[in-house]
N, C-alpha and C positions, 0 to 999 in steps of 0.2 A: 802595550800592544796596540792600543786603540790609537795612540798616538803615531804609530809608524805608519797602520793604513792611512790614518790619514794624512799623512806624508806623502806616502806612497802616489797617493790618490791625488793630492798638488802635483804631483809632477808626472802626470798621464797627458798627452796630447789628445784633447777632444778628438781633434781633427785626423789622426793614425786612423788607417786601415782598420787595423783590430779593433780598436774602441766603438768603431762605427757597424763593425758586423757585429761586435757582441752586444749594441744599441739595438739596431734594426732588430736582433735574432727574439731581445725580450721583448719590444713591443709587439715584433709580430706575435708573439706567445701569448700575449695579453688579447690582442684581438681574436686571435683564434677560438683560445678558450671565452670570451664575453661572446661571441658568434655561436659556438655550440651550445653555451647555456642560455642563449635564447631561442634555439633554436629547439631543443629540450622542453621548453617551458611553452614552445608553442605547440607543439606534439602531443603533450600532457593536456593540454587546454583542449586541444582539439578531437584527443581520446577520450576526456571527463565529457565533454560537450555532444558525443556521440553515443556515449554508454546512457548516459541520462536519457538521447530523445529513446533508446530503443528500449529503456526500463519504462518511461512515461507510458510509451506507446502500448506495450503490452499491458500496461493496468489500466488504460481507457479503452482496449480491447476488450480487457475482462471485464469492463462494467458494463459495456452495450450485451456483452452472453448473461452477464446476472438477469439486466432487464431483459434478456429474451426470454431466461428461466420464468420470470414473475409470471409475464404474458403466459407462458406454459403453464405454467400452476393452477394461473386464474382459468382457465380451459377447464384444465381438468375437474378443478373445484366445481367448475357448473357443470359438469356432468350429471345426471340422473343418479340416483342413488339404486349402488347394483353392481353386475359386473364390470358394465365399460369403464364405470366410474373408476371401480379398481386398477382398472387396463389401462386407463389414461395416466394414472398415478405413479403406475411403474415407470414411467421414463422421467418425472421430478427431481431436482435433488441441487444442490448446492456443486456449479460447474468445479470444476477442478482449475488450478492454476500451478504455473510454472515460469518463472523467468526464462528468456533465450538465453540458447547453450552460447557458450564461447563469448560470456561479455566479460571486460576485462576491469571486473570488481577491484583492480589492484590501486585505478589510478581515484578510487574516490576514499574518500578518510574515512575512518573507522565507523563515526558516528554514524552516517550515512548508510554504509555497509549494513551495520546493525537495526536500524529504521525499514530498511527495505526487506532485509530477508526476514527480517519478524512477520511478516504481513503473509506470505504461504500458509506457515502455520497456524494464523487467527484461519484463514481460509479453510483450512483442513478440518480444524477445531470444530470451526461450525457445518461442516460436511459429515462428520463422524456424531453428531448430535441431531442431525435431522437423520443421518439412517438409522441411528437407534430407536426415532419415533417411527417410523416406517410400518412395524410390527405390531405397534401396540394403540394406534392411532384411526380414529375414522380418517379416510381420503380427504376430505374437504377440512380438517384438521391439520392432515399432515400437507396438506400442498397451503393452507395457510401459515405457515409454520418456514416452510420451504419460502416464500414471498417474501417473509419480515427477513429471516437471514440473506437471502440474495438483495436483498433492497441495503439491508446493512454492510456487509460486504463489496458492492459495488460503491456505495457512499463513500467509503475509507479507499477503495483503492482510486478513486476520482482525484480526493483529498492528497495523500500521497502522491500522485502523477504530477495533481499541479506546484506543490511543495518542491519535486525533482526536478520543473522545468525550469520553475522561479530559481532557484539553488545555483543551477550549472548555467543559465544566463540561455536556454530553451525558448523558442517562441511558443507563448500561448498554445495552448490549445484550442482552436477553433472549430467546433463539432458541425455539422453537417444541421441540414431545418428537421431532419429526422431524430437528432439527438441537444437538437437546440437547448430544452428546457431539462436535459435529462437530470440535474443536480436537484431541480426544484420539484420535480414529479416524485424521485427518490424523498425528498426531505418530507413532504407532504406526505406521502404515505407511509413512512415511517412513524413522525409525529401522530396518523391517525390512528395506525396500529397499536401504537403505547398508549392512548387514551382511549381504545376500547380493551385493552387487559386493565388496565387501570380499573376501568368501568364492572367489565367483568369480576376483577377481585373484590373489590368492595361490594356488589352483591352475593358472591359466595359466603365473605364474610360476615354481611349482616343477616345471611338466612341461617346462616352455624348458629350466629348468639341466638338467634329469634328462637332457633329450635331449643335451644340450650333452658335459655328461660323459660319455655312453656312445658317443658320437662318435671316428672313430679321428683322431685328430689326422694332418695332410698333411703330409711331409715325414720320415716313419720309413724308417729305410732298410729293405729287403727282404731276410728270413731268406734264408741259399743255402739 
């Protein structure tokens, strides 16, 4: 059978009519389709390329409201101790966050996918742990409390934003002389904040044993 196309096939005239439309008809088939599939690939590129700046954009959004929270905090912590002090505290708290509606999660790969919407939920995490101190908290506790979480919070979504830019080929982020230094202000105060609990627990701790040992142990019998 192979042998008779190619028989067949010896004895076609290049040069026939038909041979040359049904030439033309598959090359033109071929550019068509390499034409749509770049043309595809440039649409994908330039919807990845779009979804990233407007995912970056809203996590360097939420980090300039973390640091507005902080400043709030810090307000309210210097408050006088008393009511206003309480009054100020009531509007504290770890901002809320949300991706924009309608972005088209479809065109970035799983991994990614998975990276970025975990990050709500650390958000929330740490939202539903500072209202639970709310209650049970002096003011100037719970709005330092509120400071370390927005400070952490804001640090990770910085982190990730620039991760999204670098990724999908995003320009830099270039903050304004008001949020110039805001990566380093964040890092600093968080670093300070771990080394005064640091600080703090190891004095709780060595006042527990001190007590411990100067405690009369139960059970010595009684001098006559």
């Amino acid at each position: 059978m192979q042998q008779e196309w190619l028989a067949y096939l010896e004895r076609i005239s290049w040069n026939a009519p038909i041979t040359l439309t049904l030439v033309s008809g598959a090359v033109g088939s071929v550019i068509t389709l390499a034409w749509i599939s770049a043309r595809d690939a440039r649409e994908r590129k330039r919807q990845r390329h779009d979804t990233a700046m407007d995912l970056a954009l809203s996590l360097e959004i939420f980090a300039r409201s973390c640091r507005t929270m902080m400043h709030k905090a810090a307000w309210a912590a210097a408050e006088p101790a008393g009511p206003m002090n309480c009054e100020s505290s009531k509007g504290v708290s770890v901002p809320t966050f949300a991706y924009p509606d309608k972005l088209q999660w479809q065109v970035l790969s799983r991994r990614v996918i998975a990276e970025l919407r975990d990050y709500p939920a650390t958000v929330h995490s740490a939202r539903e742990y500072v209202e639970a101190l709310r209650e049970f908290s002096e003011p100037i506790d719970f709005c330092g409390q509120v400071e370390y979480e927005c400070a952490k919070a804001a640090m990770s979504a910085l982190s990730l934003a620039r991760i999204t830019r670098r990724r999908h080929g995003v320009v830099t982020w270039k903050p304004g002389a008001k949020d110039s230094d805001i990566e380093r202000e964040l890092a600093d105060f968080i670093a300070d904040a771990e080394e005064k609990r640091k600080v703090a627990l190891e004095r709780r701790t060595g006042s527990t044993v001190g007590l411990r040992a100067d405690s009369q142990p139960f059970g010595q019998p009684l001098s006559a």
